[in-house]
C-alpha positions in Angstrom: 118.1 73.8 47.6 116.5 70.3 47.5 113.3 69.4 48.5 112.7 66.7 51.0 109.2 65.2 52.2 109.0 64.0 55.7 106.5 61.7 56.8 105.5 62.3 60.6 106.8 65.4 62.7 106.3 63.8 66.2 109.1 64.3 68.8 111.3 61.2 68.3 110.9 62.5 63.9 112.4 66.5 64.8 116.3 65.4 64.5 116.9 64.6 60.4 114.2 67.8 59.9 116.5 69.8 61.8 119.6 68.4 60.0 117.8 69.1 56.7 117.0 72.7 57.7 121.0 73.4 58.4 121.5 72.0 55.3 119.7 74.7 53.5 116.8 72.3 52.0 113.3 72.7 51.3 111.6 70.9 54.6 107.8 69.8 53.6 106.7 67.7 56.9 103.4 65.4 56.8 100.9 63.3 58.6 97.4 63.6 60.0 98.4 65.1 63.4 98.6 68.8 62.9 100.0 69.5 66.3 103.3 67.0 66.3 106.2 69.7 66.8 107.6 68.9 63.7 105.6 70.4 61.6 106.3 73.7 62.8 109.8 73.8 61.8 109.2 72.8 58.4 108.4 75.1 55.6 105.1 73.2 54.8 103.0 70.9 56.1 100.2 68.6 54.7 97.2 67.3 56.8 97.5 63.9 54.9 97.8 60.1 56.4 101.4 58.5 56.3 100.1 55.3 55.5 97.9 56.3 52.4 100.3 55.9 49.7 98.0 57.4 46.5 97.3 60.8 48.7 101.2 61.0 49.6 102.7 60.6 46.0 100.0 63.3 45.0 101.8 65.6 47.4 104.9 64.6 46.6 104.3 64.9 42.8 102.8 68.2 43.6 106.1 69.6 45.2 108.5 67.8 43.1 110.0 66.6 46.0 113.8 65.2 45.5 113.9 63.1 48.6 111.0 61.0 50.8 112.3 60.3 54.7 109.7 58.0 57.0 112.4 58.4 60.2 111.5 55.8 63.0 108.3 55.0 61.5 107.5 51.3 60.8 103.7 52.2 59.2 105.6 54.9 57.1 108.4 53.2 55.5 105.9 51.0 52.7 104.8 54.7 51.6 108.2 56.2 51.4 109.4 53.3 49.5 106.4 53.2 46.9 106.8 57.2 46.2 109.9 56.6 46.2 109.8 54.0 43.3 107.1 55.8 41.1 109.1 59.1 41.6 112.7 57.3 40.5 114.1 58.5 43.8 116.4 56.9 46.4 114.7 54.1 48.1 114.4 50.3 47.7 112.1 48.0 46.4 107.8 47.9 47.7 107.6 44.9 48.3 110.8 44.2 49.8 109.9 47.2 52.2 106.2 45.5 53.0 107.9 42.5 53.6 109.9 44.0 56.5 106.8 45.8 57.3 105.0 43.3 58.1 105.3 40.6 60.7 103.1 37.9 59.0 104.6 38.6 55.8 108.6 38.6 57.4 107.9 35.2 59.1 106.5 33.5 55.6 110.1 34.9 53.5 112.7 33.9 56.1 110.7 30.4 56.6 110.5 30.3 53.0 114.2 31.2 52.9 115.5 28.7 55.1 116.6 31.5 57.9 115.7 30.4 61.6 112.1 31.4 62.6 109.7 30.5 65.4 106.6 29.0 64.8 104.5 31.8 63.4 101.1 32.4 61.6 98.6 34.8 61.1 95.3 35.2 61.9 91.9 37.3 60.8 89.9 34.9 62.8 90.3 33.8 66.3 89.1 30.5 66.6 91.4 29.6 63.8 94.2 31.1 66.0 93.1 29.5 69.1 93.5 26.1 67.4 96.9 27.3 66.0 97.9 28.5 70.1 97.0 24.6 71.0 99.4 23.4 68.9 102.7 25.1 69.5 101.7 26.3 73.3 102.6 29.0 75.8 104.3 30.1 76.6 103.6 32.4 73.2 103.9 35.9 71.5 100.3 37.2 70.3 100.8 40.5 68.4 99.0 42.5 65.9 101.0 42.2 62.3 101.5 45.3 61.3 102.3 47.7 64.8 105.2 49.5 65.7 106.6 50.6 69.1 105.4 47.1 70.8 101.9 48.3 70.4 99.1 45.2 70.8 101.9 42.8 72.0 100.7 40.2 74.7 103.4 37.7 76.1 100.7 35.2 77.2 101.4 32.6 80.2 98.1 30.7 80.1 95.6 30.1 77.1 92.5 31.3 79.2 94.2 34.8 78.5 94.4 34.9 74.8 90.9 36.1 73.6 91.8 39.3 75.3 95.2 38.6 74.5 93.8 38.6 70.5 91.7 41.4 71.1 94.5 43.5 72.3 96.0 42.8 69.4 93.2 43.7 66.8 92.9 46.8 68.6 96.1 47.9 67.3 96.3 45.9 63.8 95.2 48.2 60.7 95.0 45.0 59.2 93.0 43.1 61.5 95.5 40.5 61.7 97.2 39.1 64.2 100.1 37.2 64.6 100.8 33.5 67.1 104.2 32.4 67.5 106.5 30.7 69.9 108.6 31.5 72.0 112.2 31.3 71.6 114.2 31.1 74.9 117.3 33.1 74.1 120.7 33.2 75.8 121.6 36.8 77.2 119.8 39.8 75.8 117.7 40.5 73.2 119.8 42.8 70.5 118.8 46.0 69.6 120.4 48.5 67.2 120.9 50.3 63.5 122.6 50.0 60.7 123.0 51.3 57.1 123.2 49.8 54.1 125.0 51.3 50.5 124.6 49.8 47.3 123.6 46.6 49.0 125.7 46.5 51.6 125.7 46.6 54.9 128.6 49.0 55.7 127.9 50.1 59.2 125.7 48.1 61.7 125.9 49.7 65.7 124.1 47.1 68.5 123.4 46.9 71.8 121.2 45.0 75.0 117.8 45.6 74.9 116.1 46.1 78.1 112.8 46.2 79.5 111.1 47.1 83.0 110.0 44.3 85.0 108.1 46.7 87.1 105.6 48.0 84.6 106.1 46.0 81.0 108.6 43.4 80.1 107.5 43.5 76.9 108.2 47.6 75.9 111.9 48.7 75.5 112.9 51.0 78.2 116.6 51.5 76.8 119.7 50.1 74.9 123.1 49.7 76.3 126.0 49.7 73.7 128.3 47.7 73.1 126.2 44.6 73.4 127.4 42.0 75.6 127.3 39.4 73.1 130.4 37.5 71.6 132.0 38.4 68.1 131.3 35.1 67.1 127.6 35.4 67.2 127.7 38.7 65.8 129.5 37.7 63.0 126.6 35.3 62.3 123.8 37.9 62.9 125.8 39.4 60.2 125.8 37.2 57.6 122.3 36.5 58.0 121.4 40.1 57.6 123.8 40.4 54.6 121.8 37.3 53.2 118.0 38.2 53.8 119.1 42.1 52.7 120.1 40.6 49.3 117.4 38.2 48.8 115.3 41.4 49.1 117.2 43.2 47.0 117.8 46.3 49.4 119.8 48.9 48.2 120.2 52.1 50.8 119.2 53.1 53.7 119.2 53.0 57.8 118.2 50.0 59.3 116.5 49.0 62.9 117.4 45.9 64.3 116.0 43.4 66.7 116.7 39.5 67.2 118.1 37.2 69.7 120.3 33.9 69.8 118.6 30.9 71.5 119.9 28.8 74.4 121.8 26.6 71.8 123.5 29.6 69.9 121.3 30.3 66.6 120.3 33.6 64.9 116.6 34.6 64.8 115.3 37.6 63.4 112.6 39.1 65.6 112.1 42.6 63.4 114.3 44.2 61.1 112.5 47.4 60.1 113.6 49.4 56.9 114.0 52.9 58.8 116.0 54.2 61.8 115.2 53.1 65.2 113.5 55.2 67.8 114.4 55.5 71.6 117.1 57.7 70.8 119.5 54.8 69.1 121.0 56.6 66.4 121.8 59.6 69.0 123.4 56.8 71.2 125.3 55.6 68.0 126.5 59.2 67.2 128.0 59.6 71.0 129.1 56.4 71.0 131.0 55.6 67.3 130.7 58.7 65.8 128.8 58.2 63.0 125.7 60.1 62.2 122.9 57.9 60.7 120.4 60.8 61.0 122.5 63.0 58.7 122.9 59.7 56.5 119.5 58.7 56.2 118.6 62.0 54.8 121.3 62.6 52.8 121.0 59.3 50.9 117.0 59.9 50.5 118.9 62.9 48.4 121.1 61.0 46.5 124.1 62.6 48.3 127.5 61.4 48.6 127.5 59.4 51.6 131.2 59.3 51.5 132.9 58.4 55.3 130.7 55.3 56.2 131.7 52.4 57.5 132.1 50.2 60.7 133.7 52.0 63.7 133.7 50.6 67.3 131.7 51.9 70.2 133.9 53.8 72.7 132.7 53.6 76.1 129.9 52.5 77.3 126.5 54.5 77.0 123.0 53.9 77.0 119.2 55.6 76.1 116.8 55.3 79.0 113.2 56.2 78.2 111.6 58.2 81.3 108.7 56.4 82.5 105.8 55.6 85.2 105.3 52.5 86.7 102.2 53.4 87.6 98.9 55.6 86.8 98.5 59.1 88.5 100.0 62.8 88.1 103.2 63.5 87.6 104.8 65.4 90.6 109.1 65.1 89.6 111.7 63.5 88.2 113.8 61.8 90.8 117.8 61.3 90.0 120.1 59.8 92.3 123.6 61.5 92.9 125.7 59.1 90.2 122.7 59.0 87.7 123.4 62.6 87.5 127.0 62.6 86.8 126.2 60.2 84.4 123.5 62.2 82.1 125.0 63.2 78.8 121.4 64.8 77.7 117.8 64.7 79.0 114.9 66.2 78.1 111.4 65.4 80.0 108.2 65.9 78.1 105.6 66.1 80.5 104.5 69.0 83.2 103.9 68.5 87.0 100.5 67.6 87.4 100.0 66.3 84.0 98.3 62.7 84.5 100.8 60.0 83.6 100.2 56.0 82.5 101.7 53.2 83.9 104.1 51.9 80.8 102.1 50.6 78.5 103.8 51.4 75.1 105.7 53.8 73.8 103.2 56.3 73.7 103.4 56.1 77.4 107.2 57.8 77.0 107.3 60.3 79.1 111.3 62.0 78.3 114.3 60.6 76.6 118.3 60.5 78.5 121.3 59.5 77.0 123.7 58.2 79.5 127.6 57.6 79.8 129.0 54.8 82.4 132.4 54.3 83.6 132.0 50.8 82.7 129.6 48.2 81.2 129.2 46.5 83.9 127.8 49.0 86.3 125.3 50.5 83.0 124.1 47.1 83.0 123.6 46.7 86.6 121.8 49.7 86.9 119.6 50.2 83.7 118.4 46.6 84.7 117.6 47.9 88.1 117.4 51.7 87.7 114.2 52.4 90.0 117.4 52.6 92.1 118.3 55.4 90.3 115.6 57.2 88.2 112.3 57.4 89.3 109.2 59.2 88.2 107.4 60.6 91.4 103.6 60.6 91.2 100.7 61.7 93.3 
């Protein structure tokens, strides 16, 4: 029996802690939300902070843990990879993992590193910012640095908006900082997806259309539709670049959560590439869609398990995830599934009670269930995840 640390035990977090239970190993679960669902399947839990690195290698030095997991957690995956490092267990380098962390501290490496990159700097000030926003224009990206789940993110149209715009921002920066960058106007969707990488490699990469609600938020994913529509020729690029900034940062193992685009005139910019599995359901997608189990990787490489089996496969069919939400404030009455939406359902699970009071999208704390969806073709998943008020609707009163 090994021992294996998670850090968070919300909802989208239960999937490697159930894997690691049918695997026989020791489940210890951790963060400072005592009620997150994960925690009671575990065989432990500790009331302690994911992002407070000292009090987290105390625990895991305490239970001589032989594995540290932060699954879908952006604020998480600096502490796993610092236990990780003092303990001599799988993981890859701090800093590297802070870089990726961090969107101040991403932009400054792959400008550094001659990758493409918008104009982008940080701020702890906002009258410095506001001078920075004068010089590059809206429209513009104001977001906090160091968020996850598009928290604090403001697309701003007009410069009257950005104090609030920056204040949104701050609200959700543990920092304090906030990043101003540009715009890049891309061509087709913005990409979404995983990947893994094994002994510096990146052996298996899985990724799709990201798409957003118009309705509510264009700014919060609302699902991913695999395969992406994109051409194997800018793949291959995206590729290579991730290959090259992966081995500038000397990353060894692990699942990786992708997002970038390809501007107007066909180059490659990273937008995020977070050091830890995706959330909105991706790698479950992945595992309908290729086969390949990233949830049972990720935590059998925390291990140091044979990971023996992984590499690229295609997707085969067309499926997507679709995150069940409100477009507006009020109480939830039902879900609301047209006839084909339900013959196309592969799973569903809806979080939230009748009469429970629901937000208008906001964020991804505004998620009110999870589907996973199968479509007789990609065209008509596209059509109608970019219009699927059509089809799924959340009734309010």
């Amino acid at each position: 029996m090994k021992k294996v640390l998670f850090l968070g035990g919300a909802p989208t977090q239960i999937p490697p802690i159930k894997y690691a239970l049918e695997q026989g190993h020791h489940v210890i679960t951790l963060d400072y939300l005592p009620d997150n669902p994960g925690h009671k399947l575990g065989h432990k839990y500790y009331n302690v902070s994911t992002t407070d690195k000292e009090a987290v290698l105390e625990v895991a030095k305490a239970e001589n843990i032989d594995g540290i997991v932060a699954y879908a957690s952006d604020p998480a995956a600096p502490t796993a990879a610092y236990v990780a490092g003092k303990m001599g267990l799988p993981g890859n380098p701090y800093e590297s993992v802070e870089i990726l962390a961090r969107k101040d501290l991403f932009r400054d490496f792959l400008a550094k590193h001659n990758f493409n990159v918008p104009r982008s700097r940080a701020f702890y000030e906002e009258a410095e910012a506001k001078v920075w926003l004068d010089e590059i224009g809206v429209p513009a990206f104001v977001k906090p640095v160091d968020s996850s789940g598009s928290k604090g993110v403001t697309h701003l149209q007009s410069a009257e908006s950005f104090h609030d715009a920056f204040e949104h921002a701050l609200k959700f920066s543990r920092e304090r900082k906030v990043v101003v960058e540009e715009e890049i106007v891309r061509q087709g969707y913005q990409v979404a997806g995983d990947g893994f990488i094994l002994d510096g490699e990146l052996v298996f990469r899985c990724w799709a259309d990201e798409h957003f609600d118009r309705l509510c938020n264009g700014l919060v994913p609302i699902g991913q539709t695999f395969p992406t529509s994109h051409s194997d020729k800018l793949l291959s690029e995206a590729h290579k670049e991730s290959q090259r900034l992966l081995s500038l940062l000397g990353m060894k193992i692990g699942a990786l959560n992708f997002d970038f685009v390809f501007s107007e005139d066909g180059k490659f910019y990273f937008l995020e590439l977070g050091p830890r599995n995706g959330g909105c359901l991706i790698p479950e997608v992945i595992r309908y869609a290729t086969g390949v189990d990233l949830i049972k990787y990720t935590v059998d490489a925390a291990l140091g398990l044979p990971c023996e089996g992984l590499n690229m496969k295609p997707v085969d069919g067309s499926w997507s995830s679709y995150m069940i939400h409100s477009i507006e404030d009020g109480a939830f009455k039902n879900l609301w599934l047209s006839e084909r939406a339900q013959k196309y359902i592969a799973e569903h699970d809806v979080q939230v009670q009748p009469g429970e009071k629901v937000n208008s999208f906001s964020g991804s704390h505004d998620t009110l269930g999870t589907m996973i969806l199968k479509y007789p073709s990609q065209d008509e998943m596209l059509d109608m995840i970019d219009n699927m008020e059509r089809d799924i609707r959340v009734i309010t009163a």
